[in-house]
Structures are given as structure tokens and as C-alpha cells.
NUTORDREN-400074 format. One record per residue: residue number from 1; residue in three letters; x negated, y, z negated of N, C-alpha, C, O in turn. Coordinates in nm, 3 decimals, padded with zeros to 5 digits. Layout:
+-------+-------+---------+---------+---------+---------+---------+---------+---------+---------+---------+---------+---------+---------+
| vexti | bavex |   neast |  nnorth |     nup |  caeast | canorth |    caup |   ceast |  cnorth |     cup |   oeast |  onorth |     oup |
+-------+-------+---------+---------+---------+---------+---------+---------+---------+---------+---------+---------+---------+---------+
|   NUM |   ALA |       X |       Y |       Z |       X |       Y |       Z |       X |       Y |       Z |       X |       Y |       Z |
...
+-------+-------+---------+---------+---------+---------+---------+---------+---------+---------+---------+---------+---------+---------+
This chain:
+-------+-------+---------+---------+---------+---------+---------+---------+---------+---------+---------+---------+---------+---------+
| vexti | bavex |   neast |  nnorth |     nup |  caeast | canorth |    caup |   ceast |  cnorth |     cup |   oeast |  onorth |     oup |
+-------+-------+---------+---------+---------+---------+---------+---------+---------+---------+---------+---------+---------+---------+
|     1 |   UNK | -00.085 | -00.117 |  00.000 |  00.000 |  00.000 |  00.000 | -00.090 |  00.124 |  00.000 | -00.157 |  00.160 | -00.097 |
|     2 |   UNK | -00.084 |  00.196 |  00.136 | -00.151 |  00.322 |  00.126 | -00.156 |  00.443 |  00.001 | -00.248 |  00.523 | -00.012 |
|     3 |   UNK | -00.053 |  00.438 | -00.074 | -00.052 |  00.512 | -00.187 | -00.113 |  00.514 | -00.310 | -00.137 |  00.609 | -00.386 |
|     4 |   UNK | -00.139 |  00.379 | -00.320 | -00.158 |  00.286 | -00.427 | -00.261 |  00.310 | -00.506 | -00.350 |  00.295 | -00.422 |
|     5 |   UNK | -00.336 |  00.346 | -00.642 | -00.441 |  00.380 | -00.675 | -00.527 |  00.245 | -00.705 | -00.651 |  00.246 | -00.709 |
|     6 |   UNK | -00.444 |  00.123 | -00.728 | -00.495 |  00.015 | -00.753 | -00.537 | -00.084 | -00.586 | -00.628 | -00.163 | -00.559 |
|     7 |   UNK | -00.451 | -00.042 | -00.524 | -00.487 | -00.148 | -00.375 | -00.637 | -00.050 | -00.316 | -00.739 | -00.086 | -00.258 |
|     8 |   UNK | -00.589 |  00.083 | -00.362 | -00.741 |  00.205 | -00.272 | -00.858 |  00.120 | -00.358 | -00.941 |  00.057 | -00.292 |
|     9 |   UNK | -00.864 |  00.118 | -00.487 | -00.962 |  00.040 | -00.584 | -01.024 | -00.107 | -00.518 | -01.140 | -00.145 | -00.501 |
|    10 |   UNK | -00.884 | -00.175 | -00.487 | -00.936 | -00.309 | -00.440 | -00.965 | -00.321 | -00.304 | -00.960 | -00.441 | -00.277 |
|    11 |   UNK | -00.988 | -00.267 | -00.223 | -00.980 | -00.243 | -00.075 | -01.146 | -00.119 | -00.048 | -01.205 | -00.108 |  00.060 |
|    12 |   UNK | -01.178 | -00.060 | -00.154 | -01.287 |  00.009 | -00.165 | -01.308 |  00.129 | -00.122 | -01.416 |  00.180 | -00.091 |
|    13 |   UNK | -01.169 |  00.187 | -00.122 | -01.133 |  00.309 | -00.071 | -01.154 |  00.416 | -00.207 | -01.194 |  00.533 | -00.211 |
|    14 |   UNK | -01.130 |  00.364 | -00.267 | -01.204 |  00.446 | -00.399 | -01.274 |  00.355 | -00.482 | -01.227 |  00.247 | -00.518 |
|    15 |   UNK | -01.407 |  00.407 | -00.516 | -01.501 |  00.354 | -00.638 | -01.455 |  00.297 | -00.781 | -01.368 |  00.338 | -00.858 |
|    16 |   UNK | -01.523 |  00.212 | -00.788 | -01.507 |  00.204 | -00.952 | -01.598 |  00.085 | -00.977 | -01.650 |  00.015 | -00.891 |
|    17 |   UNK | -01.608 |  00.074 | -01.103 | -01.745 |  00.010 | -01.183 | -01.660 | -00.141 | -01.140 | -01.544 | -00.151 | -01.180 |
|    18 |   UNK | -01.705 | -00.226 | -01.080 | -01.602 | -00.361 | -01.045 | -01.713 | -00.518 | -01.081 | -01.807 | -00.564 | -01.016 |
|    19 |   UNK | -01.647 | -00.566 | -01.215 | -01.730 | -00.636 | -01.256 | -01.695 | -00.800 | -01.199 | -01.756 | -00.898 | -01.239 |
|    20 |   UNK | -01.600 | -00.802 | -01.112 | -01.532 | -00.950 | -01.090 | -01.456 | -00.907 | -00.949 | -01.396 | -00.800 | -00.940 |
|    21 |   UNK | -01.467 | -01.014 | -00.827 | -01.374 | -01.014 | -00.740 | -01.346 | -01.152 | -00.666 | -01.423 | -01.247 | -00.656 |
|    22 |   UNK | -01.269 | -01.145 | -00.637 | -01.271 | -01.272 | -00.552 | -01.210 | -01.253 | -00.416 | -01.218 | -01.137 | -00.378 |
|    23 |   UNK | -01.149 | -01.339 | -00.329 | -00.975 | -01.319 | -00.227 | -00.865 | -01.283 | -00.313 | -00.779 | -01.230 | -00.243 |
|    24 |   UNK | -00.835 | -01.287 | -00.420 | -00.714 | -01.288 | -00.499 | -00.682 | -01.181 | -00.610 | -00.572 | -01.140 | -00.645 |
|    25 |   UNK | -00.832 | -01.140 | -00.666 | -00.803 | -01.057 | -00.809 | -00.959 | -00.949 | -00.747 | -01.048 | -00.982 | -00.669 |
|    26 |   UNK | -00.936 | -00.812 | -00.827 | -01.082 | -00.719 | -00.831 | -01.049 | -00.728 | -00.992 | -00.939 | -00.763 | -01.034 |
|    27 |   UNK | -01.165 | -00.690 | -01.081 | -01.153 | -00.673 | -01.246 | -01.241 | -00.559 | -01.192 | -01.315 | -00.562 | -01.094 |
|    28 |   UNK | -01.216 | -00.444 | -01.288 | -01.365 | -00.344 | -01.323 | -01.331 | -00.264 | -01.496 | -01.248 | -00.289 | -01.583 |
|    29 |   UNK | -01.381 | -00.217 | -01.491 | -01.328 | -00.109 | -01.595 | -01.300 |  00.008 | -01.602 | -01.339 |  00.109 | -01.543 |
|    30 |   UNK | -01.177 | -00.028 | -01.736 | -01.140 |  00.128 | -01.753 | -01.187 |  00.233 | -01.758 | -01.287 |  00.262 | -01.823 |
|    31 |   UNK | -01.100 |  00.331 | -01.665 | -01.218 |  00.484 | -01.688 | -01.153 |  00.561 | -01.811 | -01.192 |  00.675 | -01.836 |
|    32 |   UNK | -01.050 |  00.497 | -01.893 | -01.040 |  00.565 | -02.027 | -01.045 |  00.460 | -02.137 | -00.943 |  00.463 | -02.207 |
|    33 |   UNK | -01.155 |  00.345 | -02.180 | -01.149 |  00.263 | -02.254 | -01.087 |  00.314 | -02.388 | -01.086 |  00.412 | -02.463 |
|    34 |   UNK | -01.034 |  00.191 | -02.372 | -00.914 |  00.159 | -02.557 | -00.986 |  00.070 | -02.679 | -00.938 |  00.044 | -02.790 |
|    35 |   UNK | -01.123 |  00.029 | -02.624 | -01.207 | -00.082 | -02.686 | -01.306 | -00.110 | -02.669 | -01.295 | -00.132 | -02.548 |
|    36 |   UNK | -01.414 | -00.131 | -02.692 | -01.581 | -00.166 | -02.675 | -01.576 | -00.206 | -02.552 | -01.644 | -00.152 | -02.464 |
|    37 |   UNK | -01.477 | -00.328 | -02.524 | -01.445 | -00.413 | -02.375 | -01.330 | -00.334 | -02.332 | -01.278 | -00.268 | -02.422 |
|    38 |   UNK | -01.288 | -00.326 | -02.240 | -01.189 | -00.290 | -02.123 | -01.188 | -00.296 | -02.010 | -01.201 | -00.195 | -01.940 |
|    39 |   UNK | -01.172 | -00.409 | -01.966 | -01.151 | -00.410 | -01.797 | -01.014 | -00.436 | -01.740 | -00.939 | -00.512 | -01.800 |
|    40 |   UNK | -00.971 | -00.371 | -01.615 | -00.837 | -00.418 | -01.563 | -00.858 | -00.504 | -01.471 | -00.948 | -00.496 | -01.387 |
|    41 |   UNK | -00.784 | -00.585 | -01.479 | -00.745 | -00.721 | -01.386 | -00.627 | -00.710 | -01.321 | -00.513 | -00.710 | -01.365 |
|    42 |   UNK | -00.676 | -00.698 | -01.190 | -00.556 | -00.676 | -01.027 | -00.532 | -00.825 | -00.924 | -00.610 | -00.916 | -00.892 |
|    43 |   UNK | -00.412 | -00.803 | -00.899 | -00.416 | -00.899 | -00.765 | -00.457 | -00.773 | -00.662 | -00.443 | -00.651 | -00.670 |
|    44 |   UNK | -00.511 | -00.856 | -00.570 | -00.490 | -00.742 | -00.430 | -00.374 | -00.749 | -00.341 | -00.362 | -00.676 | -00.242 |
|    45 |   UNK | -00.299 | -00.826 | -00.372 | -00.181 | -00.826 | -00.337 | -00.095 | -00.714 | -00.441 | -00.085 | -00.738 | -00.561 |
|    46 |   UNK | -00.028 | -00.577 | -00.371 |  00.044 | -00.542 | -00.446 |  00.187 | -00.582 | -00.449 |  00.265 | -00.632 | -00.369 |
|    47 |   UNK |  00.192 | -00.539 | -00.586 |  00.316 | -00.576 | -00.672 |  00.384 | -00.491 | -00.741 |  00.345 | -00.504 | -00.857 |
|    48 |   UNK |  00.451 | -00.424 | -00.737 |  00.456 | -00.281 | -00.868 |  00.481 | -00.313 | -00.987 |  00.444 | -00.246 | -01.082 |
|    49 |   UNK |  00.573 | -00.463 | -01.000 |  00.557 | -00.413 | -01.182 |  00.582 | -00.615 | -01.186 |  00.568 | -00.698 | -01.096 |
|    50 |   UNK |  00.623 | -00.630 | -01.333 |  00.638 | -00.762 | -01.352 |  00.743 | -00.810 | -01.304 |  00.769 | -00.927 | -01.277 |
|    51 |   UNK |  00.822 | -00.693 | -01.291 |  01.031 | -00.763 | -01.240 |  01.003 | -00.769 | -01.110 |  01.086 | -00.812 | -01.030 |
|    52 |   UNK |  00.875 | -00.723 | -01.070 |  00.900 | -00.788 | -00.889 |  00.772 | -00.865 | -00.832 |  00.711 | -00.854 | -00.725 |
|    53 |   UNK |  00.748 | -00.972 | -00.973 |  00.685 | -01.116 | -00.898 |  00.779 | -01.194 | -00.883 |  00.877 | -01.215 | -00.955 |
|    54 |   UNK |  00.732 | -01.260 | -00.732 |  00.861 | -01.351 | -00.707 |  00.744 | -01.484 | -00.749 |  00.625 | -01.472 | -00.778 |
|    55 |   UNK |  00.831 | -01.619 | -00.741 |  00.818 | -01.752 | -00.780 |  00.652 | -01.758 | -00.679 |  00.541 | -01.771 | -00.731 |
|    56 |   UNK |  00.672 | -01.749 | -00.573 |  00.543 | -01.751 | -00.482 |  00.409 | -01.671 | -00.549 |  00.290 | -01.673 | -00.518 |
|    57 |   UNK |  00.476 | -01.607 | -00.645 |  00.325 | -01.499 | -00.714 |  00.273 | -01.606 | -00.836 |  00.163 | -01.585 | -00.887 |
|    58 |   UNK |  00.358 | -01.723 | -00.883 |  00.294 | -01.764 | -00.998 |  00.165 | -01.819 | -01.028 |  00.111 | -01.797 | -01.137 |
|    59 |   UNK |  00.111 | -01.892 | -00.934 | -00.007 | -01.895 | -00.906 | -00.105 | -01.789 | -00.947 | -00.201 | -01.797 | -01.024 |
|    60 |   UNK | -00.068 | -01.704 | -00.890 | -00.126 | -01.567 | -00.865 | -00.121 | -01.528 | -01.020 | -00.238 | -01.533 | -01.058 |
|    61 |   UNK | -00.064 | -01.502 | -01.094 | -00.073 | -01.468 | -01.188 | -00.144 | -01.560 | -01.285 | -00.235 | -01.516 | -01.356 |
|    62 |   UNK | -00.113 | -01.657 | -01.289 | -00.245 | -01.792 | -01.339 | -00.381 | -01.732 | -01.344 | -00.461 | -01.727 | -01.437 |
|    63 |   UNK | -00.391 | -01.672 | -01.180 | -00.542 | -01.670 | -01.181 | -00.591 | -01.548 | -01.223 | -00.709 | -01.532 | -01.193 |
|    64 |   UNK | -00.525 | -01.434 | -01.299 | -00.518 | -01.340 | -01.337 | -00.606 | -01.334 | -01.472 | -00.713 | -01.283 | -01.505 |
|    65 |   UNK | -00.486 | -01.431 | -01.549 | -00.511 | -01.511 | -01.651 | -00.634 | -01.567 | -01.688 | -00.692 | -01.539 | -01.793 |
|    66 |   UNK | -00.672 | -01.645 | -01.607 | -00.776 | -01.726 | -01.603 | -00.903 | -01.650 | -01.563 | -01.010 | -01.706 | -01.587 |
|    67 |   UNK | -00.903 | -01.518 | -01.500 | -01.041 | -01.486 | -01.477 | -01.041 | -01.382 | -01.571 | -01.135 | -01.304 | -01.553 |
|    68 |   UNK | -00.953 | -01.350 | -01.684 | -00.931 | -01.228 | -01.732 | -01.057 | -01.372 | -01.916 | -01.132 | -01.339 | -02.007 |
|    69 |   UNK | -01.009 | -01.493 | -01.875 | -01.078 | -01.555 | -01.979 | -01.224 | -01.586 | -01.933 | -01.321 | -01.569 | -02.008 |
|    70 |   UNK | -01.230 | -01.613 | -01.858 | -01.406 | -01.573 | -01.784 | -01.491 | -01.466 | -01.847 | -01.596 | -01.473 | -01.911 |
|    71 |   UNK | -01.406 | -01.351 | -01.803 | -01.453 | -01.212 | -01.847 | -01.541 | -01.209 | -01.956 | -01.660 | -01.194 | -01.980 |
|    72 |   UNK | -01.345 | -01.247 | -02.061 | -01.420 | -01.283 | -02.181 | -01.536 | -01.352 | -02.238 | -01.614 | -01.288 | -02.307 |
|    73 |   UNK | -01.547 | -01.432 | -02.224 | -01.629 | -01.551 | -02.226 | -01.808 | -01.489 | -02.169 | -01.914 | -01.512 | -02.227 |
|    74 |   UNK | -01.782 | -01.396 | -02.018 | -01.904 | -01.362 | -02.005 | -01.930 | -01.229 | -02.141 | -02.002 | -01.236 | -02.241 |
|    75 |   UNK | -01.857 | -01.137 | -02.103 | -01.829 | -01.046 | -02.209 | -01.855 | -01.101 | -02.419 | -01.830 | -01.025 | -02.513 |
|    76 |   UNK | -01.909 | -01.247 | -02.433 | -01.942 | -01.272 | -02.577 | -01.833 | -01.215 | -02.654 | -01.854 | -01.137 | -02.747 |
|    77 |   UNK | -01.686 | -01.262 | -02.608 | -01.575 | -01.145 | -02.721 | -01.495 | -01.291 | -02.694 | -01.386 | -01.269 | -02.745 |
|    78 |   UNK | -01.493 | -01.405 | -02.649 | -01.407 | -01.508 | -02.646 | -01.372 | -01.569 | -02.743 | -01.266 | -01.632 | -02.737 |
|    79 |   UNK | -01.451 | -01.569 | -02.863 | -01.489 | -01.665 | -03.010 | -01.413 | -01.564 | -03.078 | -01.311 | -01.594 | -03.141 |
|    80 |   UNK | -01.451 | -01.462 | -03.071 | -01.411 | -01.374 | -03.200 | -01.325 | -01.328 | -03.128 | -01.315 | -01.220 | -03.185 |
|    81 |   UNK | -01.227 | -01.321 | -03.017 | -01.112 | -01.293 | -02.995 | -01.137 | -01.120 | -02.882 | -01.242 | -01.059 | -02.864 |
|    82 |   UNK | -00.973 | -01.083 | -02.817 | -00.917 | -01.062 | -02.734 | -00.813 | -01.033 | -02.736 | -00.728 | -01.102 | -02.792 |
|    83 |   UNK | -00.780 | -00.896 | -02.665 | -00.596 | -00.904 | -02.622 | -00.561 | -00.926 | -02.517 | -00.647 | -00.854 | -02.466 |
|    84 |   UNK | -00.526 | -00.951 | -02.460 | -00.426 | -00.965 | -02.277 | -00.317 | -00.848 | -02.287 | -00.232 | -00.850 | -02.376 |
|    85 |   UNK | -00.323 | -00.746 | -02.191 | -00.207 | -00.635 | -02.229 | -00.135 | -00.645 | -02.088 | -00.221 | -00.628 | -02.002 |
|    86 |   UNK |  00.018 | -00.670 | -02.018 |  00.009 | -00.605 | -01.926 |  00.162 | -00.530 | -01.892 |  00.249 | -00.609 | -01.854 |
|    87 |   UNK |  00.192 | -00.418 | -01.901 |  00.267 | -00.336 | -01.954 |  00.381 | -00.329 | -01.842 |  00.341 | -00.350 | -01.727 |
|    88 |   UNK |  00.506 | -00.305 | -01.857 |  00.646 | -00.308 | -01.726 |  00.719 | -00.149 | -01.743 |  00.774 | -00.117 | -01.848 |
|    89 |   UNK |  00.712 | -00.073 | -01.646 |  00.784 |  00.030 | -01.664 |  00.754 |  00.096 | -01.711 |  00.706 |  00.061 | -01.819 |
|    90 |   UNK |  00.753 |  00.225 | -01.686 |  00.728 |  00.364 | -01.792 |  00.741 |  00.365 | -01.911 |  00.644 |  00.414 | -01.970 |
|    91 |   UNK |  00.857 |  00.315 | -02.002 |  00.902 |  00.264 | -02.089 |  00.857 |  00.206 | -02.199 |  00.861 |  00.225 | -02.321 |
|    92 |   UNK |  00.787 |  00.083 | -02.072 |  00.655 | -00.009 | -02.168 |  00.551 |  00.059 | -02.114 |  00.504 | -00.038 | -02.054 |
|    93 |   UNK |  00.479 |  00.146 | -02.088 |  00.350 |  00.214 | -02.088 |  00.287 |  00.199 | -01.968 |  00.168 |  00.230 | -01.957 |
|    94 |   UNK |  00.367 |  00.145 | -01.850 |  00.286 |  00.120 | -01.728 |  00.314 |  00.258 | -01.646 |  00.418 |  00.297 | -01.594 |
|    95 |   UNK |  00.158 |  00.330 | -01.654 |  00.143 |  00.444 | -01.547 |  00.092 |  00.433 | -01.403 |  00.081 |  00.534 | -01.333 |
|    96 |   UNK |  00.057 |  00.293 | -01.354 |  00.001 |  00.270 | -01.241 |  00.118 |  00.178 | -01.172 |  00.159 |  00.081 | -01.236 |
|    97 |   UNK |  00.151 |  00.194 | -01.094 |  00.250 |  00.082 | -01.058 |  00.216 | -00.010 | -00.908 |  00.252 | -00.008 | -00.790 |
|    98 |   UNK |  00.130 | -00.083 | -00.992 |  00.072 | -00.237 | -00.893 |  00.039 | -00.340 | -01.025 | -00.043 | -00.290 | -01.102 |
|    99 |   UNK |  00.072 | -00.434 | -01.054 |  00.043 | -00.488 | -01.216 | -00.043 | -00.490 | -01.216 | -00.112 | -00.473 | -01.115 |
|   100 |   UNK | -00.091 | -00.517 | -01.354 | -00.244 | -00.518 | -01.403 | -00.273 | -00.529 | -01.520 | -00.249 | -00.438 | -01.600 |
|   101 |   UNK | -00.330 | -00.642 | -01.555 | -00.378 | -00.716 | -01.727 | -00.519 | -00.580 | -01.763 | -00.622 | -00.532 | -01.715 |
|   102 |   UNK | -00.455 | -00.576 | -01.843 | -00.576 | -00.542 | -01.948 | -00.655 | -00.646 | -02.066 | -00.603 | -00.712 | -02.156 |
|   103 |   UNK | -00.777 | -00.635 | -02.036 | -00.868 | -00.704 | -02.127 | -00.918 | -00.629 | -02.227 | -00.983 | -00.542 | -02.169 |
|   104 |   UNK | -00.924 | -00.613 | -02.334 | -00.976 | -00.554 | -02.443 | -01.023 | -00.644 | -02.540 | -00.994 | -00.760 | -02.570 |
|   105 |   UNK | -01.123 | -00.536 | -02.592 | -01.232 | -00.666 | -02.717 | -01.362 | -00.606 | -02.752 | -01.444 | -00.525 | -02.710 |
|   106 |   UNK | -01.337 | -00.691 | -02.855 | -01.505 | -00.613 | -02.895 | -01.486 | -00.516 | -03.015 | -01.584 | -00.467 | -03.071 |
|   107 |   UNK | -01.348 | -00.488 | -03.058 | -01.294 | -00.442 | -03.209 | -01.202 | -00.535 | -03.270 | -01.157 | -00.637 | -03.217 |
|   108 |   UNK | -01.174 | -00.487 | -03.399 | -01.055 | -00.529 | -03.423 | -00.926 | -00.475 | -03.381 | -00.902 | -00.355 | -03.365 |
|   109 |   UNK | -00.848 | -00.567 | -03.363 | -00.690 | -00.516 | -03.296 | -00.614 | -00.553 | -03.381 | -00.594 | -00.668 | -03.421 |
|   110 |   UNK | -00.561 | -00.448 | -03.417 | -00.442 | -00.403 | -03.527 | -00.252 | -00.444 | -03.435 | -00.231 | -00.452 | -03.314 |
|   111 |   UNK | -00.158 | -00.460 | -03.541 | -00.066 | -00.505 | -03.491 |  00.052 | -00.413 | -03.599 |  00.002 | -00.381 | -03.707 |
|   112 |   UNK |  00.168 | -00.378 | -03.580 |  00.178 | -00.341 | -03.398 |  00.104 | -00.293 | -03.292 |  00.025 | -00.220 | -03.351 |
|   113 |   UNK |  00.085 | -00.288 | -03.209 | -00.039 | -00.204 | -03.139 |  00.012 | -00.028 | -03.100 | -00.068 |  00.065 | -03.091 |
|   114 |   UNK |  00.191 | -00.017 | -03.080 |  00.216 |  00.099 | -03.067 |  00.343 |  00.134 | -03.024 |  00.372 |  00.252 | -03.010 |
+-------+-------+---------+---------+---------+---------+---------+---------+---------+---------+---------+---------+---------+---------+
């Protein structure tokens, strides 16, 4: 999607620190970290929010999942823990609208979170 601040990111139309990619997902980090760790995790397939993955995206979201625990794991924050954030709607705190996990770590995470 030409508009998109997350597809310009994954497509390399705009920069960013990009620590993971594959055919399926870009990870880099946040340019306003919430935590020692912060990276966002994208499909490059856009999507705008969670109410519009269809059944064909589940996969896709698996692998979201799964490289968002990599991260971790390279990142030394897997043992001592992690959040997975990924937010729906203005509402719930999503200002970018293409989904996207957040990885955070490397503090303690307090509950509620907000």
C-alpha cells in the first residue's frame, strides 16, 4: 500500500534500523522505545488491523510469533522474559494501521500495562 508507513519500511522506501527479514516478516526497531528491547514485527503483506486477517493470514501470523521468539532468544531477554504487544484500533492504541507485534524486554513489565 503506497501510503503505508509500515509497507514504505518493508519495501525500503524508507530507512530504519532492520534487525530481521525474511519473504514474509521485516523486524527493526522502535524509533520511540518503551524498553531496553523494542523491535516491531511486520508482515509485508499489508493488513490494517487484527479484524481484517482472514483464515489464509494464519500462518502468517504464526510466523510473526515465532520470529518475534528468535529475536528474543538472540536479544538474551528469552529466560528472563518478554511481552508480545499487538494493539487493534485507535481505541486499543494502534497508530499505524498495517499490524504489528511489538517485542519488548530487557525491564521489568508491570501489569496493567495501561
Amino acid at each position: 500500500m503506497k501510503d503505508c508507513l509500515f509497507c514504505n519500511i518493508a519495501s525500503g522506501v524508507i530507512p530504519a534500523k532492520i534487525v530481521y527479514h525474511d519473504d514474509l516478516v521485516v523486524a527493526f526497531d522502535d524509533i520511540n522505545p518503551q524498553a531496553t528491547h523494542h523491535k516491531i514485527i511486520i508482515p509485508r503483506k499489508h493488513i490494517a488491523t487484527i479484524n481484517h486477517i482472514q483464515t489464509e493470514d494464519n500462518q502468517l501470523i504464526g510466523h510473526l510469533v515465532s520470529i518475534a521468539a528468535q529475536l528474543a532468544k538472540e536479544l538474551h531477554i528469552a529466560e528472563q522474559g518478554y511481552r508480545l504487544v499487538m494493539n487493534c484500533n485507535a481505541g486499543g492504541g494502534q497508530t499505524v494501521f498495517h499490524i504489528h507485534l511489538h517485542l519488548l524486554g530487557g525491564r521489568q513489565m508491570t501489569w496493567p500495562p495501561g
